[in-house]
DRENDO-785699 format. One line per 10 residues: number of its first residue (from 1); their letters; for each residue x, y, z of C-alpha. Coordinates in Angstrom, 2 decimals, padded with zeros to 5 digits. Layout:
// DRENDO-785699
NUM	a	X,Y,Z | ...
END
This chain:
// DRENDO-785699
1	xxxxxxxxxx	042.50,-276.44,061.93 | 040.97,-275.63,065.40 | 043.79,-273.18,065.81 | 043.57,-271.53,062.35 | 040.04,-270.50,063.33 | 040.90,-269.23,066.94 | 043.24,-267.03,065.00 | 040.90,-265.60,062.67 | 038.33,-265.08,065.62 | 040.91,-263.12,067.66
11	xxxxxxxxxx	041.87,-261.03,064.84 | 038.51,-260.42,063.81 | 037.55,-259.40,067.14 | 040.52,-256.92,067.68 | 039.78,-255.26,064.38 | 036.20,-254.71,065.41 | 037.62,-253.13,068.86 | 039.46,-250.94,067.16 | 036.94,-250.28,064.79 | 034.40,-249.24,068.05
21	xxxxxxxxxx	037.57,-247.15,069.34 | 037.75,-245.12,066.17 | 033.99,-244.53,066.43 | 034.25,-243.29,070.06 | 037.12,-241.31,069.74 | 036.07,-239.75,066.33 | 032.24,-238.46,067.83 | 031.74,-234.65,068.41 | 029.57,-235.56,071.70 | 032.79,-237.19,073.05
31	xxxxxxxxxx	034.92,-234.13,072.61 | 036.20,-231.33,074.54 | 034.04,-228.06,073.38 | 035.46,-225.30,071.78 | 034.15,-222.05,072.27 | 034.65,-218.86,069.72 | 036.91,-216.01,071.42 | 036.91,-212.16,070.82 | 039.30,-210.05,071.59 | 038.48,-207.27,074.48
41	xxxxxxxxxx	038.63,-203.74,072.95 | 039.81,-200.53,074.76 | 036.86,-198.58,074.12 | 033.88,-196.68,074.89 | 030.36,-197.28,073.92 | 028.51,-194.54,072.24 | 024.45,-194.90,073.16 | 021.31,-192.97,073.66 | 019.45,-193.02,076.91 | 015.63,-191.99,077.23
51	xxxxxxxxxx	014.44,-190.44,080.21 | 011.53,-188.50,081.67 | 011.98,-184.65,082.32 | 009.37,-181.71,083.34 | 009.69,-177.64,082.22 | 009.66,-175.41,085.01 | 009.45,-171.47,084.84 | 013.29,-169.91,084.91 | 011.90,-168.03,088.23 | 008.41,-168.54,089.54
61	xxxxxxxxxx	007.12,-166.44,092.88 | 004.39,-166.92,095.49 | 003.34,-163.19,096.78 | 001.76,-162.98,099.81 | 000.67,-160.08,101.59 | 003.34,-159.01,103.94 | 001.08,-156.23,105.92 | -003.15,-157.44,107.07 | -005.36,-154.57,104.87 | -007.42,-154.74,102.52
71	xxxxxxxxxx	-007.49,-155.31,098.63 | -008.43,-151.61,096.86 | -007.35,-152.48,093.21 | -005.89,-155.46,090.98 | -004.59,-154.57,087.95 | -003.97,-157.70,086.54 | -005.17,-161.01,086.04 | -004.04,-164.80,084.88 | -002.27,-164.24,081.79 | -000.90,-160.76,082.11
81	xxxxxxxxxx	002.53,-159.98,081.06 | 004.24,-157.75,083.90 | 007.50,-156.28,084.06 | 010.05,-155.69,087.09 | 008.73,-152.66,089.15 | 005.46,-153.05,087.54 | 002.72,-152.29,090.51 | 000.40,-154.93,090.18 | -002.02,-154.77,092.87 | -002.79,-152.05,095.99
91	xxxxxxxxxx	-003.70,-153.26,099.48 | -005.64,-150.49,102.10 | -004.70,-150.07,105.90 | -005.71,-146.90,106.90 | -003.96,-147.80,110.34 | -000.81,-148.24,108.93 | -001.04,-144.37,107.26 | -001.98,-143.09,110.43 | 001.11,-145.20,111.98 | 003.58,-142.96,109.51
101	xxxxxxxxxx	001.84,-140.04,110.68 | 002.41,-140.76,114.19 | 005.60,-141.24,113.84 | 006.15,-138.72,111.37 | 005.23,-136.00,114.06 | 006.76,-138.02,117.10 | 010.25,-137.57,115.23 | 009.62,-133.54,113.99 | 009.29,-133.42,118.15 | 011.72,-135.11,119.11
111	xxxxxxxxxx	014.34,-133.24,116.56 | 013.23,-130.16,117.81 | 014.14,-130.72,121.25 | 017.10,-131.90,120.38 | 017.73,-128.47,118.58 | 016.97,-126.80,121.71 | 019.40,-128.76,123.57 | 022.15,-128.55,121.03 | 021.76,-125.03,121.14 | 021.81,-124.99,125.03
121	xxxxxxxxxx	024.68,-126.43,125.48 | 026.78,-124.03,122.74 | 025.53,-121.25,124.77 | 026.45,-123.26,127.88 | 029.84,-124.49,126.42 | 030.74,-120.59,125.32 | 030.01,-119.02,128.70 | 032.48,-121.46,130.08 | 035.15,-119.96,128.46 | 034.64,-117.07,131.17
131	xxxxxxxxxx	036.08,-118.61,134.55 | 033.12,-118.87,137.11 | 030.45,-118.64,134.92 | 029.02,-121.69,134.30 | 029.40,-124.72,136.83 | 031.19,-127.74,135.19 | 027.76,-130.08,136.65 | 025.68,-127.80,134.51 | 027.63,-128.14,131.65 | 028.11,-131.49,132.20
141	xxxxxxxxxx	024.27,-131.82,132.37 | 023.44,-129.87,129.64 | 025.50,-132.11,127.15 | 024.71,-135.51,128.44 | 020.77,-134.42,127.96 | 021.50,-133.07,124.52 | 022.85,-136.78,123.73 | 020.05,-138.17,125.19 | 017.67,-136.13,122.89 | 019.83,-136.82,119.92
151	xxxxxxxxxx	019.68,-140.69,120.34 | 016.19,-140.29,121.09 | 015.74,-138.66,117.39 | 017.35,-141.10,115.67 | 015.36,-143.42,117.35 | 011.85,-141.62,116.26 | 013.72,-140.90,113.10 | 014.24,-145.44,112.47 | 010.33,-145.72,113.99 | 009.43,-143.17,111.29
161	xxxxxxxxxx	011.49,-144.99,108.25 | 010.44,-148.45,109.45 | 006.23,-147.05,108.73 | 006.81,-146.03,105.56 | 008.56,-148.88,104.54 | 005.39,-150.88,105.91 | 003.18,-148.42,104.07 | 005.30,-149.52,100.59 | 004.11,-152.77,101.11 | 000.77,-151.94,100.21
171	xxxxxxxxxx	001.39,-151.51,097.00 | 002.34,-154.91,095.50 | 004.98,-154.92,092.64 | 006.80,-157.51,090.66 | 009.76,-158.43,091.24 | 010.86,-159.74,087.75 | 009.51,-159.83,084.13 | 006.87,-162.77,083.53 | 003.74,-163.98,083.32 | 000.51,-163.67,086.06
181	xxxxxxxxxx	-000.56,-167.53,086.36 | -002.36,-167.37,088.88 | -004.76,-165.05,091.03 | -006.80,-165.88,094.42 | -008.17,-161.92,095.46 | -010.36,-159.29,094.39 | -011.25,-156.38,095.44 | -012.36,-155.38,099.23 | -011.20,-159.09,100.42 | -009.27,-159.00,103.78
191	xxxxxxxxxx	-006.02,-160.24,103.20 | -003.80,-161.69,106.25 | 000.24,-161.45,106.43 | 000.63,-164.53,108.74 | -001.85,-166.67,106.12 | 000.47,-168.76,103.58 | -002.44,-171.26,102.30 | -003.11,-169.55,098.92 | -000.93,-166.60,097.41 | -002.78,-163.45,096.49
201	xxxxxxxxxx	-000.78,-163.62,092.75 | 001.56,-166.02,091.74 | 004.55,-164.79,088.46 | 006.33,-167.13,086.63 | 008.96,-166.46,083.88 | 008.27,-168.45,080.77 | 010.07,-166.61,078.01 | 012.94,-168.90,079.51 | 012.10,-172.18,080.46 | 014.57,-174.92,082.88
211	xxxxxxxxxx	014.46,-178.57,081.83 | 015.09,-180.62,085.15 | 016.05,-183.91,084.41 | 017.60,-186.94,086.22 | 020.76,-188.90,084.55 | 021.61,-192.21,086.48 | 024.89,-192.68,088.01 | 026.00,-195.16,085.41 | 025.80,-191.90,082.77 | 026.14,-188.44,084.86
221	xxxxxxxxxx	030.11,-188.55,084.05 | 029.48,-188.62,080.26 | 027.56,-185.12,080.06 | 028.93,-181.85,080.66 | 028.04,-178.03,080.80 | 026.90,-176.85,077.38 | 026.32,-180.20,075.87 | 023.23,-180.22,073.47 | 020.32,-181.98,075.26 | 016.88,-182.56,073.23
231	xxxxxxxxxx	013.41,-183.68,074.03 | 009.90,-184.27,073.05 | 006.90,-183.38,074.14 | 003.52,-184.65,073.94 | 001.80,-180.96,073.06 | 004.65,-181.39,069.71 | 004.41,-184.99,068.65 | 007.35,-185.59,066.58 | 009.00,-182.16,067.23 | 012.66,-182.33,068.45
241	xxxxxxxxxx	013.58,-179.65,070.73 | 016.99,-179.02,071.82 | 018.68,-176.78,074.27 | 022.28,-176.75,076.20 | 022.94,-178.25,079.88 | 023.31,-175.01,082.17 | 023.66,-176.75,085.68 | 024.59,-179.95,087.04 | 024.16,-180.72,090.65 | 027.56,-182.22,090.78
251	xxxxxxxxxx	026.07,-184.64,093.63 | 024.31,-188.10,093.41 | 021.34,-188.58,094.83 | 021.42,-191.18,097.70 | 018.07,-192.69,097.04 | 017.58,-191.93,093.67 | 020.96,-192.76,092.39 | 020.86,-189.91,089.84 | 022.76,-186.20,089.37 | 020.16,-183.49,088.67
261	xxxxxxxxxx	021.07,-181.72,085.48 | 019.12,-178.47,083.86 | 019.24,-177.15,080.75 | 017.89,-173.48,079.80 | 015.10,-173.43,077.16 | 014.14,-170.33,074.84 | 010.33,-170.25,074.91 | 010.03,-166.64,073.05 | 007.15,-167.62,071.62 | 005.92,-169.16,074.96
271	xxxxxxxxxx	004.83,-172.60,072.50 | 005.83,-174.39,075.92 | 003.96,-174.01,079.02 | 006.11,-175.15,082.91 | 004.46,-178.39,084.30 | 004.96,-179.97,080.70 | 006.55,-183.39,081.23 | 009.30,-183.98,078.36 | 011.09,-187.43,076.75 | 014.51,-186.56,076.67
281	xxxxxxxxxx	017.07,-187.92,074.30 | 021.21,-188.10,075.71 | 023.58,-189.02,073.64 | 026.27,-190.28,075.65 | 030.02,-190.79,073.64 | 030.91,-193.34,076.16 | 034.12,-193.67,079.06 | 036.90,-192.98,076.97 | 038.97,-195.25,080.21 | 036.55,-198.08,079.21
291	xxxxxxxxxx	036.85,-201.41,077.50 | 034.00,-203.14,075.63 | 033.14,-207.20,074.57 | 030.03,-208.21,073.28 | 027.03,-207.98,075.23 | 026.65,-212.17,075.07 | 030.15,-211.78,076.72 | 028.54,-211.23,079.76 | 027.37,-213.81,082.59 | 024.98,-212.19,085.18
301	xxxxxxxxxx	024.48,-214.66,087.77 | 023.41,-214.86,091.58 | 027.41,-213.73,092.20 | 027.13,-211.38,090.14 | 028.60,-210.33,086.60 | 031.81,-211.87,084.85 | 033.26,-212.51,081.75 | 035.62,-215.70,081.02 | 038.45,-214.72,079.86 | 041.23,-217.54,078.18
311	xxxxxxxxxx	044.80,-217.22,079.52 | 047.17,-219.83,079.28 | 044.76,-222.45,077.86 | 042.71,-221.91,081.32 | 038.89,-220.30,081.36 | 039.37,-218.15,084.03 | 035.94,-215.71,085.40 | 037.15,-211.92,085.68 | 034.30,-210.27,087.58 | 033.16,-206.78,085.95
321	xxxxxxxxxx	031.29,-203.78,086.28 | 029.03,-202.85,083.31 | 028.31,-199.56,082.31 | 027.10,-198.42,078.81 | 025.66,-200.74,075.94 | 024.04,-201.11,072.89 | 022.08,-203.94,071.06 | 025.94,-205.36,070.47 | 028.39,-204.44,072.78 | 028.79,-203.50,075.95
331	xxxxxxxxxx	031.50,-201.37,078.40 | 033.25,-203.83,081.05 | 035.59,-202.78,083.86 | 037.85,-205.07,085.91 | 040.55,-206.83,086.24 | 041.04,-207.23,082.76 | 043.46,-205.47,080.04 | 042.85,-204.88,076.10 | 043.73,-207.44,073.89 | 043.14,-210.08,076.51
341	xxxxxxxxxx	040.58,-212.95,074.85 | 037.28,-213.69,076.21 | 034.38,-216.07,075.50 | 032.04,-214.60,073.08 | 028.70,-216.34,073.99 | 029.60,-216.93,077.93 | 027.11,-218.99,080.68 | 027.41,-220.12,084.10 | 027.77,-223.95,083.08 | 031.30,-223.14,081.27
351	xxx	034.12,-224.81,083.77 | 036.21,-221.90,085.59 | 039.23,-222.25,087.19
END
């Protein structure tokens, strides 16, 4: 009897062990985790990029006096419209007329007595022909001080050419169509060539407007000359404006990590104004050499960024470079080939081998 119940007890007791064993074995905390994989695509991601811009005139131009005198008339004021060749204002320096005077007269004298030599020494140079006549020292001297006049005329003649062209600068013309936006003299103030604190006018062209803006490294490959670029401004709420790249820098900036880019901007109706700042909108298609996983892919971590990618049954970290995303997905680059699969939601505490 006593061994009937031993029996029972041991059999009751190994079917409740086995019973605990099923339990342990069969509970999702005891289990190895699973993790959902994606598949890495070989492809670029399309996004849009904001970034702040500023208008600036096409061409814009300080003038400056470049003789002292000073101002007789100013025929225009902030806001005029000028034209190339247009005379805009007149400067007075009555020393600088009597200067081309001067040297006006010092070069009618000094021709003239090179005429006198010239003719000298034909006279000189004929009478030679008869032997005995005419020393060869005299003739000699009579053509080396004709060359000596003549280089002195030419000389007189430069002096002469350099006065007027000093006297031109008195009268102040523009140098391309635009607009007058700004004016510092009036008439009978002394102006001063060597002063460069304020300009006497400055002229910018507006009609045609450049949109200077900054793309960061990560993006300056994806845009090229004549893409469409467009922008808002905060004189338009709401209004899109678009124009075409015209210039790229083709250099990063070392501190600013960015390419300058410009796009030309038709202002016929001169709506925008330079100094405007500008939102602009890039639409960016994306490396076409890229490859692209889900943004939760992604593990940024004091190392750095990876993805963990599943090969052979092993979770192995493949560090990447980023470049652009969206809301969903993101462009990777590494050591890492399409098709290969990756964790979808990645973190640091996922074992790597």
């Amino acid at each position: 009897m006593k061994y009937t119940l031993l029996i029972y007890s041991l059999t009751f007791l190994s079917a409740c062990s086995s019973s605990e064993n099923k339990k342990v074995e069969n509970d999702p905390k005891n289990q190895a985790p699973s993790y959902k994989l994606v598949a890495v695509k070989k492809s670029g991601v399309a996004t849009m990029i904001k970034l702040p811009a500023q208008l600036f005139a096409y061409q814009e131009v300080s003038i400056f006096p470049k003789v002292n005198g000073y101002v007789k008339n100013v025929y225009v004021d902030i806001g005029s419209e000028v034209h190339e060749g247009q005379l805009l204002m007149v400067l007075d320096a009555p020393e600088i007329v009597q200067a081309v005077a001067q040297a006006r007269e010092k070069y009618a004298q000094a021709k003239a007595g090179y005429s006198i030599d010239k003719e000298n020494y034909a006279r000189l140079l004929e009478a030679s022909l008869t032997a005995g006549a005419v020393s060869p020292l005299d003739l000699s001297s009579a053509r080396s001080k004709m060359e000596a006049d003549s280089a002195l005329a030419n000389a007189e003649k430069s002096n002469w050419q350099i006065q007027q062209t000093m006297q031109e600068y008195l009268n102040v013309v523009a140098p391309f169509n635009g607009t007058i936006t700004e004016r510092n003299v009036f008439p009978g103030e002394l102006v001063n060539a060597a002063s460069k604190d304020h300009p006497m006018l400055e002229l910018k062209e507006i009609k045609l407007l450049r949109l200077k803006v900054d793309v960061p490294e990560a993006f300056a490959g994806s845009f090229r000359k004549n893409d469409t670029i467009s922008f808002y401004t905060s004189a338009f709420p709401g209004k899109r404006i678009t124009g075409h790249i015209a210039r790229q820098s083709m250099n990063i900036n070392a501190q600013l990590r960015s390419e300058r880019i410009e796009a030309d901007i038709e202002n016929k109706n001169e709506n925008l104004q330079p100094g405007m700042y500008a939102d602009v909108v890039l639409y960016s298609l994306g490396n076409i050499n890229a490859l692209s996983v889900p943004r939760s892919a992604i593990v940024i971590s004091t190392e750095g960024k990876y993805v963990i990618a599943v090969r052979n049954g092993k979770n192995i970290k493949v560090d990447v470079l980023t470049g652009n995303e969206t809301k969903d997905n993101i462009e990777i680059f590494g050591q890492i080939q399409a098709g290969e699969h990756v964790i979808e939601n990645a973190n640091d505490e996922i074992h790597t081998e």
